[in-house]
matplotlib code that plots the C-alpha trace (Angstrom):
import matplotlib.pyplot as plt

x = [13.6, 11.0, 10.7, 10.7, 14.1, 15.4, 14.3, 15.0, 18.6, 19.0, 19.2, 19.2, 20.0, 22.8, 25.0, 27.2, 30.6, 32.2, 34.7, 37.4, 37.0, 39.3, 42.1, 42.1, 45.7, 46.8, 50.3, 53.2, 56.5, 56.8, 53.4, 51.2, 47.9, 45.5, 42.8, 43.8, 44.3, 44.8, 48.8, 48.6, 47.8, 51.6, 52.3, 48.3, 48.6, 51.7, 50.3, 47.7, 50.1, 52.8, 52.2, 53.0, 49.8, 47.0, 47.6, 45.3, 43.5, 42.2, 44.7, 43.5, 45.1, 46.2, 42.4, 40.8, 43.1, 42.8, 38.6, 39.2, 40.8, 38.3, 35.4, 37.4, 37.9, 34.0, 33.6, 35.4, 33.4, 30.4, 30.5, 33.6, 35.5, 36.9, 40.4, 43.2, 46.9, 49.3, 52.6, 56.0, 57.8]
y = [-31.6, -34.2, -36.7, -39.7, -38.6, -38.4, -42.2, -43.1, -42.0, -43.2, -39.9, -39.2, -43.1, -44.4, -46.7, -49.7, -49.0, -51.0, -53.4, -52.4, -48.7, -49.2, -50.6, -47.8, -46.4, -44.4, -44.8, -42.7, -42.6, -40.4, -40.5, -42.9, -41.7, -43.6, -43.5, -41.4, -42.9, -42.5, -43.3, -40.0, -38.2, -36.5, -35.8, -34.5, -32.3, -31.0, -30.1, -27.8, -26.5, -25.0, -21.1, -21.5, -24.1, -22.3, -19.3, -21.0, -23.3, -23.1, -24.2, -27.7, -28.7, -32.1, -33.1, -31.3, -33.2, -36.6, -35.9, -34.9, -38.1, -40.3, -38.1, -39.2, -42.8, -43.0, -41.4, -43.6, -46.6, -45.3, -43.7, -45.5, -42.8, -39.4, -37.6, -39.1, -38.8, -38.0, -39.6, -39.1, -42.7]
z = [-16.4, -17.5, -15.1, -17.3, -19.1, -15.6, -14.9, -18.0, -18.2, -14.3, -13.8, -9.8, -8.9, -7.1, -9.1, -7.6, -8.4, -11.3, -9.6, -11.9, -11.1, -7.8, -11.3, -12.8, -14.0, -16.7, -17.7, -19.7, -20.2, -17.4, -15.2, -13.2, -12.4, -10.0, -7.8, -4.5, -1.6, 2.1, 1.3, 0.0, 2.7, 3.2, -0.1, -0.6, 2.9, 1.8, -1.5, 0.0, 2.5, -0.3, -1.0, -4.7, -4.6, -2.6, -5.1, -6.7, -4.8, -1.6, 1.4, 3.4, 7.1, 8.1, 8.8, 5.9, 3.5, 5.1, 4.9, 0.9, 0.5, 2.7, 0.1, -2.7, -2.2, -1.5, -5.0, -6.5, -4.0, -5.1, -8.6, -10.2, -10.6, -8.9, -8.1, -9.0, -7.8, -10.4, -9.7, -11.9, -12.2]

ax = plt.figure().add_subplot(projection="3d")
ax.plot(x, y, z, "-o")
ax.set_aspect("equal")
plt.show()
């Protein structure tokens, strides 16, 4: 990569995080989504416990799921956005 494009494009810089990143929610009818957060943590754990689940993705313990969700609150910290939790209203 040309190294002006990447300073140019602020490519390969750390950005503040937007302070309306940590407001983010999409709504429906039936459906919140948010930013995750460590409130999560039982439902998230559980989630990569369940057989049906870790068919396809790969299975996280009690401390494995509470570091995902520390990551992804840094993310969104850091970068204004990341994983979100999908919750049914």
């Amino acid at each position: 990569m040309n190294s002006s494009v990447g300073r140019a494009s602020g490519l390969g810089r750390k950005r503040a995080c937007s302070p309306y990143s940590a407001r983010v929610r999409i709504e429906t009818e039936r459906l919140l989504l948010r930013p995750i957060e460590a409130g999560d943590l039982d439902a998230f754990a559980a989630l990569h416990a369940d057989p049906a689940v870790t068919r396809f993705i790969r299975p996280l313990d009690r401390d494995a799921a509470e570091q995902r969700i520390r990551l992804a609150e840094d993310e969104w910290r850091e970068r204004g956005y990341g994983m979100v939790a999908v919750v049914e209203r």
